[in-house]
Each structure stands twice: as structure tokens, then as C-alpha cells.
Rosetta silent file (secondary structure, phi, psi, omega in degrees, C-alpha in Angstrom):
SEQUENCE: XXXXXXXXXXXXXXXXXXXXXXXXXXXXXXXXXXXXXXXXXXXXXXXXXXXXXXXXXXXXXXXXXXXXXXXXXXXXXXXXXXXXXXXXXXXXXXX
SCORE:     score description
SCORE:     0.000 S_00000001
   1 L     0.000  142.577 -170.088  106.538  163.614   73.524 S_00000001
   2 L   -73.601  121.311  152.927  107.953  161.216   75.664 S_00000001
   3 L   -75.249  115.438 -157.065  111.400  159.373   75.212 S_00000001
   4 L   -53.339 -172.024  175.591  110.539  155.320   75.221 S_00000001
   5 L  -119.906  148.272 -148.658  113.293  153.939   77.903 S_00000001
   6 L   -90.157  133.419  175.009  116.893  152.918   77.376 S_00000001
   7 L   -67.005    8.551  155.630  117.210  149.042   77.883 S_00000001
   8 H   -75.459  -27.109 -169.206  119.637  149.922   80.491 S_00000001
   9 H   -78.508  -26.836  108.354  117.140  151.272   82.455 S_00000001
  10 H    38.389  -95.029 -160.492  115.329  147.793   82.162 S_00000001
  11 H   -86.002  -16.783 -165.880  117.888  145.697   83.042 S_00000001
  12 H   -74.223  -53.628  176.404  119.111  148.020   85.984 S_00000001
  13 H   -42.024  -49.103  174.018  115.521  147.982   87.059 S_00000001
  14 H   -50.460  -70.583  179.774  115.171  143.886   86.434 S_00000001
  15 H     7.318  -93.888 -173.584  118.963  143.283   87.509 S_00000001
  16 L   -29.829  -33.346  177.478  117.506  141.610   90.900 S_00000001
  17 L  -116.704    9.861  135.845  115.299  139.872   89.673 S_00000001
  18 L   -46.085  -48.754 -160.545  117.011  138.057   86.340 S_00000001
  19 H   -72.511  -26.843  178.900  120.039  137.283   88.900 S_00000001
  20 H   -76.188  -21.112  170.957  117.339  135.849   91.022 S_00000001
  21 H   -96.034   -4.456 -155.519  115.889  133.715   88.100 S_00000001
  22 H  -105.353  -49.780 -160.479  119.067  132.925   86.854 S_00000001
  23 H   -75.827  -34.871  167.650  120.321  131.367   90.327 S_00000001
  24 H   -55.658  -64.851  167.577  116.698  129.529   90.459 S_00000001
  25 H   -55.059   -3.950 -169.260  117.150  127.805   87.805 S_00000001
  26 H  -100.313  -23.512  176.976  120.286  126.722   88.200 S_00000001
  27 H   -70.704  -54.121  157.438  119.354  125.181   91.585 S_00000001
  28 H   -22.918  -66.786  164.339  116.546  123.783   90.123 S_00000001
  29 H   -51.797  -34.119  168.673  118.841  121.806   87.667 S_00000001
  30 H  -113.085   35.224  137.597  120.816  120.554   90.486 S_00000001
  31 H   -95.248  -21.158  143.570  118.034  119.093   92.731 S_00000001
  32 H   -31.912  -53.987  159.612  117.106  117.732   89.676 S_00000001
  33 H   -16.500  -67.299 -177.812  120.252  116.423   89.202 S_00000001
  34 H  -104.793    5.398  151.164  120.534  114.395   92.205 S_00000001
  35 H   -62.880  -53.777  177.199  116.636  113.360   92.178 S_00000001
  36 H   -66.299  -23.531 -169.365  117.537  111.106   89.452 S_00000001
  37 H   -87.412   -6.860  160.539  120.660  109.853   90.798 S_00000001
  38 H   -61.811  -45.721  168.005  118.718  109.354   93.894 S_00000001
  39 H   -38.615  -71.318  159.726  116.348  107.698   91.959 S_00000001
  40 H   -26.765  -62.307 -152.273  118.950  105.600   90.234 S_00000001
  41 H   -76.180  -29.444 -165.057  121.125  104.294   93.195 S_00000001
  42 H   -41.295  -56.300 -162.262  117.448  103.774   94.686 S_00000001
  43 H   -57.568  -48.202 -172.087  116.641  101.301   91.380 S_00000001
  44 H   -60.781  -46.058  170.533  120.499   99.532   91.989 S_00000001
  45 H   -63.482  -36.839  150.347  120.000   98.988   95.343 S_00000001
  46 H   -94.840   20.107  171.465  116.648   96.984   95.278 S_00000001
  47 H   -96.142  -12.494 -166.154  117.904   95.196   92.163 S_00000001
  48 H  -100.734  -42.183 -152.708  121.363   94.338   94.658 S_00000001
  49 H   -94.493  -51.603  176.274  118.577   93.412   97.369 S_00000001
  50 H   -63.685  -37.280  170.844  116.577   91.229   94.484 S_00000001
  51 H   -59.721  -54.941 -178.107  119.807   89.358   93.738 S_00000001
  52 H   -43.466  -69.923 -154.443  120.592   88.369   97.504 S_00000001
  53 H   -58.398   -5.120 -175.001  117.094   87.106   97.960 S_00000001
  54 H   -90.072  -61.580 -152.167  117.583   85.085   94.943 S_00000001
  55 H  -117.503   38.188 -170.648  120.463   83.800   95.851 S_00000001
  56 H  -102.756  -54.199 -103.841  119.249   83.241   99.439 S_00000001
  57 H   -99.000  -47.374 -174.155  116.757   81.497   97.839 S_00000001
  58 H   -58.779  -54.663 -164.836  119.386   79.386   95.392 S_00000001
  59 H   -72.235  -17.945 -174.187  121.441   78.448   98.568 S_00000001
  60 H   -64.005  -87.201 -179.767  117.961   77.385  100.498 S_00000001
  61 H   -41.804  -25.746  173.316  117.550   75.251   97.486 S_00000001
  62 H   -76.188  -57.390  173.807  121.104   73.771   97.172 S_00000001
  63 H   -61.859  -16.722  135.708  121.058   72.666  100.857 S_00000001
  64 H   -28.237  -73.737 -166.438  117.894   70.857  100.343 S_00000001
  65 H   -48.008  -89.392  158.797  118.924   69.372   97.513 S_00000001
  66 H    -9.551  -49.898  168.856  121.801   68.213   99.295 S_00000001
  67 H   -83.876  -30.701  168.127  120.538   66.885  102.115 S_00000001
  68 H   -60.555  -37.915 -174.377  118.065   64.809   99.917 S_00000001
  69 H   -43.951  -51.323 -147.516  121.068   63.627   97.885 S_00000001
  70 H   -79.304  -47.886 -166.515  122.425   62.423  101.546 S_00000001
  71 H  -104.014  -11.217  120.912  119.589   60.454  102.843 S_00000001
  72 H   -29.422  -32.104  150.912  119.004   58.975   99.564 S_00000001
  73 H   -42.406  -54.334 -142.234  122.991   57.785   99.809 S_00000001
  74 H   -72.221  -47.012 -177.421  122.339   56.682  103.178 S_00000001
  75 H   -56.424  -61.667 -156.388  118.880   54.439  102.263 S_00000001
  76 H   -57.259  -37.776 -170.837  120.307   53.280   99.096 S_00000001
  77 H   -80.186  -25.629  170.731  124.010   52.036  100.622 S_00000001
  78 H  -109.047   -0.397  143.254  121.976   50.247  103.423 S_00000001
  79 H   -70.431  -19.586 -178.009  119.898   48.451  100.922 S_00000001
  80 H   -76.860  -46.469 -178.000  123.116   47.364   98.932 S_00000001
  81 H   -82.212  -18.662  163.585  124.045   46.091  102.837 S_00000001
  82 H   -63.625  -44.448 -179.895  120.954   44.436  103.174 S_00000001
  83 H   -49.116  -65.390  174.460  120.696   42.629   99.522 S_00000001
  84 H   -29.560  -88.421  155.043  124.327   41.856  100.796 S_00000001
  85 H   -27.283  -62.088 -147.838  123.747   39.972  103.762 S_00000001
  86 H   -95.386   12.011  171.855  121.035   38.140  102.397 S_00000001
  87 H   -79.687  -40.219 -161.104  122.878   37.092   99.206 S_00000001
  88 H   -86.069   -9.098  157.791  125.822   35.600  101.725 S_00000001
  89 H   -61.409  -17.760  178.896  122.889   34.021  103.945 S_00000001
  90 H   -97.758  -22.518 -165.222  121.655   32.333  100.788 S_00000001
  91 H   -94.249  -32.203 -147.456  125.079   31.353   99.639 S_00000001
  92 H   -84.176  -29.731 -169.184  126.149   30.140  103.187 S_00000001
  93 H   -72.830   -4.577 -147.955  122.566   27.745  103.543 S_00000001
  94 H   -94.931  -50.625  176.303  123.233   26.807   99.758 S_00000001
  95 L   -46.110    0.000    0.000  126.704   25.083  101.172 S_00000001
């Protein structure tokens, strides 16, 4: 009869290739690691990219706005000088 084998003999046998499983996995957890945080800054960065155009978008829209405001000023203040004029052209033939 045989004696089974001592779980030293096992691990001495193994040894290389536990330390070798042991070191995989731990790299494995840190390319994981930074795949999500790649992942992450990825998400922050075209949400940072979606704000600008938005607020490309906002300023597009203000300076529009603006400039309609301006030529709406500018029509309305020379209708006020026309109305003008012809109320003192009616008051001067009225005389």
C-alpha cells in the first residue's frame, strides 16, 4: 500500500502556478479597475461636450434674440419719429 501525498507536496508542486493565478487575478481587477473609470471620465466628458453645445446653442439664441430686440427698437423709434412729424405738420397747417 501506497501512502496518499502530503499537501505539501501539492502546493510545492502547484506553488507556480497558484502564484501565477493569484497575480492574474489581481491584474485582472486592476484593468478592470480603470475600464470603468475609463468608462466613467468617457460618460463626463461627452456630458461636458453636451453642455457646451447647449450652451453654444443658448448663446446662438440670445444673440438672435437680441438683434431682433434691436431692429424692432430701431423700426418702432422711427415710427414714433414719423407719427411725430406728422402730428407737428398737422398742428403747424391747423395754425
Amino acid at each position: 500500500m501506497s501512502k496518499p501525498p502530503k499537501p505539501e507536496h501539492y502546493l510545492s508542486k502547484y506553488k507556480e502556478l497558484i502564484i501565477t493565478t493569484i497575480i492574474c487575478l489581481f491584474l485582472t481587477g486592476i484593468y478592470d479597475s480603470i475600464n470603468n473609470q475609463t468608462a466613467e471620465i468617457k460618460r463626463w466628458y461627452e456630458l461636458m461636450i453636451n453642455i457646451r453645445a447647449e450652451q453654444k446653442i443658448q448663446g446662438v439664441d440670445l444673440e438672435s434674440l437680441k438683434q431682433s430686440i434691436q431692429v424692432f427698437q430701431t423700426k418702432t423709434d422711427q415710427e414714433l419719429i414719423n407719427h411725430e412729424q406728422r402730428i407737428q405738420s398737422l398742428e403747424r397747417g391747423g395754425q
